[in-house]
C-alpha positions in Angstrom: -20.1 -16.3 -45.7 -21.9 -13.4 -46.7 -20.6 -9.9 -46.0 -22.7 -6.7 -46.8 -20.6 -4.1 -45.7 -16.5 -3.8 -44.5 -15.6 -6.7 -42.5 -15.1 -5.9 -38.8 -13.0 -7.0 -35.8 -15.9 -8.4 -34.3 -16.4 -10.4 -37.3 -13.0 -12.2 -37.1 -13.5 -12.7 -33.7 -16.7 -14.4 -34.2 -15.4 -16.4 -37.4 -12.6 -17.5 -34.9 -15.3 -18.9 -32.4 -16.2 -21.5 -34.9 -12.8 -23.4 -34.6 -12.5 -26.0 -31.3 -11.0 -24.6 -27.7 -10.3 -21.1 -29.2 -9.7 -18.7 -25.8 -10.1 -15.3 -26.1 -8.1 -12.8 -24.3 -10.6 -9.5 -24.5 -9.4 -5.6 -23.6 -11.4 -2.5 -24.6 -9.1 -2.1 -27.9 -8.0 -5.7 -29.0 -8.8 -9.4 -28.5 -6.2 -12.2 -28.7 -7.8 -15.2 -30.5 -6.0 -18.0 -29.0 -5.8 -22.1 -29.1 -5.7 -23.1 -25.5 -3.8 -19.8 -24.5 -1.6 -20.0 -27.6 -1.8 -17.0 -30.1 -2.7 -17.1 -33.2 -4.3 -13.7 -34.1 -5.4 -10.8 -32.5 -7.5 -8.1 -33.8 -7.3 -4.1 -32.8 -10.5 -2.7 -32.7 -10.9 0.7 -33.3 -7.9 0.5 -35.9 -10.2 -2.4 -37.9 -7.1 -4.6 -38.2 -6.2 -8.1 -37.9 -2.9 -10.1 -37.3 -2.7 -13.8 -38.2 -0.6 -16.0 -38.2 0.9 -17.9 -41.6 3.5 -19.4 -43.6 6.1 -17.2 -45.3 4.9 -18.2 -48.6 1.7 -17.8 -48.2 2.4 -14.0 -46.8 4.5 -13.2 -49.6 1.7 -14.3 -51.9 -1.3 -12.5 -49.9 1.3 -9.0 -50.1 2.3 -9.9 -53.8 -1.6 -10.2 -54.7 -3.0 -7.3 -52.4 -0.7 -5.1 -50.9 -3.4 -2.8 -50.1 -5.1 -5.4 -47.4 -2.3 -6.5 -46.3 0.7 -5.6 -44.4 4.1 -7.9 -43.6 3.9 -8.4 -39.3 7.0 -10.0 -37.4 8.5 -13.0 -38.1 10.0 -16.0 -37.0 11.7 -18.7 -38.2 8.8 -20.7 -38.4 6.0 -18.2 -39.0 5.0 -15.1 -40.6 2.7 -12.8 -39.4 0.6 -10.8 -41.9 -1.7 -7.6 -41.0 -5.1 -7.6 -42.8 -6.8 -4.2 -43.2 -10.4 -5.7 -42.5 -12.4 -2.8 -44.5 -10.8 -4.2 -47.5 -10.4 -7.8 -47.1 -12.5 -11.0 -48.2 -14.5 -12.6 -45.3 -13.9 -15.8 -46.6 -10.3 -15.4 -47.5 -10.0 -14.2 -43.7 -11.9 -17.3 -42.9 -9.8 -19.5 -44.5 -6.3 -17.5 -42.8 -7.8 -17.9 -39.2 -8.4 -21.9 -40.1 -4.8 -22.0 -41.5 -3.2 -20.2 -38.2 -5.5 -22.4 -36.0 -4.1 -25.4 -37.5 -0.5 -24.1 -36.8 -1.1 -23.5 -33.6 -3.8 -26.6 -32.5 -2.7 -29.9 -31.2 -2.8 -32.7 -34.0 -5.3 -34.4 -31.8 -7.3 -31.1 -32.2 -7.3 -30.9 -35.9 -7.9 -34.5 -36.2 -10.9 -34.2 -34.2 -12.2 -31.0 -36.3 -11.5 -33.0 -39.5 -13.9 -35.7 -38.4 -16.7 -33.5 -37.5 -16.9 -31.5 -40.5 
């Protein structure tokens, strides 16, 4: 993926298009990027920002690494949620965080279908 400039929300949101059965929930400030009505990002327009969905480990690593894209979110037990300051993050790395969250949120009959067809 090619990016000439600061990434945007509406990027993200088209990046998260290219996954199977992604809804998305649409205001005049955010969109919630969704697998069948379950969240697994959302971005806030006019602030340019980005929460997805990940593993703890993989937060910790992404806020070790580049604390000045990212921010810690909420938490579960399960998940961690990680806020991505689009103007200086990596289209591809973003990519590859929306893939991850959709996998953690998708049915396994979702991502074995995706698998298939790639």
């Amino acid at each position: 993926m090619v990016n000439d400039g600061p990434l945007t929300t509406d990027q993200v949101v088209e990046m998260s298009k290219r996954l199977p059965e992604v809804l998305l929930k649409e205001s005049d400030s955010w969109t919630n990027i969704t697998f069948k009505g379950r969240g697994f990002a959302w971005v806030n327009h006019p602030e340019n920002r980005a929460m997805i969905k990940g593993h703890h480990a993989e937060r910790a690593a992404l806020l070790a690494t580049s604390p000045h894209v990212y921010e810690a979110g909420w938490a579960t037990i399960s998940t961690a949620w990680v806020l991505v300051h689009l103007e200086h993050a990596d289209a591809e790395e973003v990519a590859e965080l929306l893939e991850e969250a959709w996998r953690m949120t998708a049915t396994k009959r979702a991502i074995r279908a995706y698998d298939e067809h790639r």
